[in-house]
N, C-alpha and C positions, 0 to 999 in steps of 0.2 A: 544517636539512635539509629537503627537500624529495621528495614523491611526484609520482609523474607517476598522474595520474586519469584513464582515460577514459570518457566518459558518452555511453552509447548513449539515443536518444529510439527508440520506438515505437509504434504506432496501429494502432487497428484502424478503420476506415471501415463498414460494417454487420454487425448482429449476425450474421449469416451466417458473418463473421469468424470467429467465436468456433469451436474448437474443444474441447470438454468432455473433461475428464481423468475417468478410473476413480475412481468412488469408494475412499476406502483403506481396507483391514479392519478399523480401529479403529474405534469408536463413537464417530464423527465429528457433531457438530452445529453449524450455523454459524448465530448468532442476530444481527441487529443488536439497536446499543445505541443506544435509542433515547432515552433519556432523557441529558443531555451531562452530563458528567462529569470535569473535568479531571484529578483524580484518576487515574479508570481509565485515562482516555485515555495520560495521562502514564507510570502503568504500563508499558502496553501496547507506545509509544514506546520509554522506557528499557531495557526487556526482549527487546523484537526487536531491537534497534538496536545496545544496546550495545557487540558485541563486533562490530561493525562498521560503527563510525565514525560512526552516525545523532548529532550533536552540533548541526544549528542550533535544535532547539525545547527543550534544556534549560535554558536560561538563559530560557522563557519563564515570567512571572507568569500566577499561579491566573487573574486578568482576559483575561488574553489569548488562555491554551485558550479557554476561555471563551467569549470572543468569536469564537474559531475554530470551534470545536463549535457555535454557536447560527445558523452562517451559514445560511441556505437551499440546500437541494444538498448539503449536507456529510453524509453518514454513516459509520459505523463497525461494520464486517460481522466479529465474531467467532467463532474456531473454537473449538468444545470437544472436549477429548478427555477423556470419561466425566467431566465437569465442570470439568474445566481449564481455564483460557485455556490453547489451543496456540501462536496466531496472530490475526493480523487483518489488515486491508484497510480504507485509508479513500479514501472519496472525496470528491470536488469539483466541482460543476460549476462551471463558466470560464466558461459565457454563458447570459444572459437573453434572454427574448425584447426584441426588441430593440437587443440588442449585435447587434457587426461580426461577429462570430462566436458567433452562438446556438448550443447543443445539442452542445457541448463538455463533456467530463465527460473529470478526471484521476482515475488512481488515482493518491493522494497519496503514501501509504504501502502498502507490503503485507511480511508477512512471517512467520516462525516463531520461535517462541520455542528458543533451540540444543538443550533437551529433545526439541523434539517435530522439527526437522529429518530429513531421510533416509526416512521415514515416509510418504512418499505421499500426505501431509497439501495440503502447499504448492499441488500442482497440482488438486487438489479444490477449496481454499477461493478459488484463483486465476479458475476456471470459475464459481463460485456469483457471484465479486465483480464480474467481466466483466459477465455475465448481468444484475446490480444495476444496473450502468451504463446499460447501453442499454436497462433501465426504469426509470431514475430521476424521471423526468418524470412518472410516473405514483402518484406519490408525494409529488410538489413542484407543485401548481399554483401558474400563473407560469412555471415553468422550460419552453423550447423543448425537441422531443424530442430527443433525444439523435441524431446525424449525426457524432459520432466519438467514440471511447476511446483513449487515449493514456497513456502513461507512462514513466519512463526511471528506465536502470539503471545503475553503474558498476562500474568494476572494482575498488574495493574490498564489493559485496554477494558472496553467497553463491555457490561456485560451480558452481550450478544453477540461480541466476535465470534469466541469459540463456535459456540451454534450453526453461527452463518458460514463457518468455514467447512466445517461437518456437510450441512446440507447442501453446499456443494459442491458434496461428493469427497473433499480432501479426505486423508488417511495420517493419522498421528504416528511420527517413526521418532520422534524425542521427547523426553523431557527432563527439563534440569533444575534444579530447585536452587537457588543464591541466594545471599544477604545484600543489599545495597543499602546503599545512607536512602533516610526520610527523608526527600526534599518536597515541600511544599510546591506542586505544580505552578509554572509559571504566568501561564494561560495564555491567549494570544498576545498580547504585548504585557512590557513590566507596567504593574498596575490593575490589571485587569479584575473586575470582578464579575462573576457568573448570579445571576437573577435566580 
């Protein structure tokens, strides 16, 4: 059996772009993790992801975070709520100085842990990860400044992605319509069930 996927791509072109959401009433702090951690990472992954459909990096070896986490340009911006992980946000830069396309920065990943969802959370830590982007260079020497942000979303994420990507500020330049197999979300670990 088969799903029909569609996956919107979006970009923001300068940080002017950016429009900042309301901080949310909870004791919000959003720290990168700077030190790489497959471990955490993987957490992080499995727990936002889970109960919707996030499955190409479980099947990766402790090596290969690893090697992902240690890339130049890659960070991982997380939320707390009163010391929680709520969520996080990872990035990537896509070019060097250099490359055909220098000062490319994705957000890889972003997302909420389904506790801390509906909270006002997602579009705070969305604004702070933006923001990271288009200072990433200042952070990374080597890396080209940053000259766009870009990310994509599909119709099985949450749904208030779209939305929150919209209002802030991104601009939709794709979208692509697929079949993929039905798989039963795996959730954060095998076994899991959602209340």
């Amino acid at each position: 059996m088969s799903l029909t996927v569609t996956t919107w791509s979006l970009e923001q072109t300068s940080p002017a772009d950016l429009l900042p959401a309301a901080a949310p009433d909870a004791e919000v702090r959003i720290v990168r993790a700077e030190v790489p951690s497959p471990e955490f990472s993987r957490f992080l992954y499995a727990s936002v992801g889970g109960d919707i459909s996030w499955t190409d990096r479980l099947s990766y070896t402790y090596a290969q975070w690893r090697k992902l986490l240690e890339r130049p340009g890659v960070e991982t911006w997380v939320a707390y709520d009163r010391g929680t992980p709520a969520g996080y946000l990872e990035l990537a830069a896509r070019g060097e100085q250099g490359d055909a396309a220098p000062g490319v920065v994705e957000i890889v990943y972003f997302g909420l842990l389904p506790a801390f969802r509906g909270r006002r959370i997602g579009g705070h830590l969305l604004s702070y990860g933006v923001a990271r982007a288009w200072d990433l260079a200042e952070r990374w020497p080597g890396l080209a400044p940053t000259g766009r942000v870009w990310l994509h979303t599909c119709s099985k994420d949450g749904e208030h992605a779209m939305d929150n990507y919209l209002r802030r500020g991104f601009k939709l330049f794709d979208t692509k319509v697929e079949q993929e197999p039905d798989v039963t979300p795996p959730g954060p670990w095998p076994g899991a069930e959602r209340d």
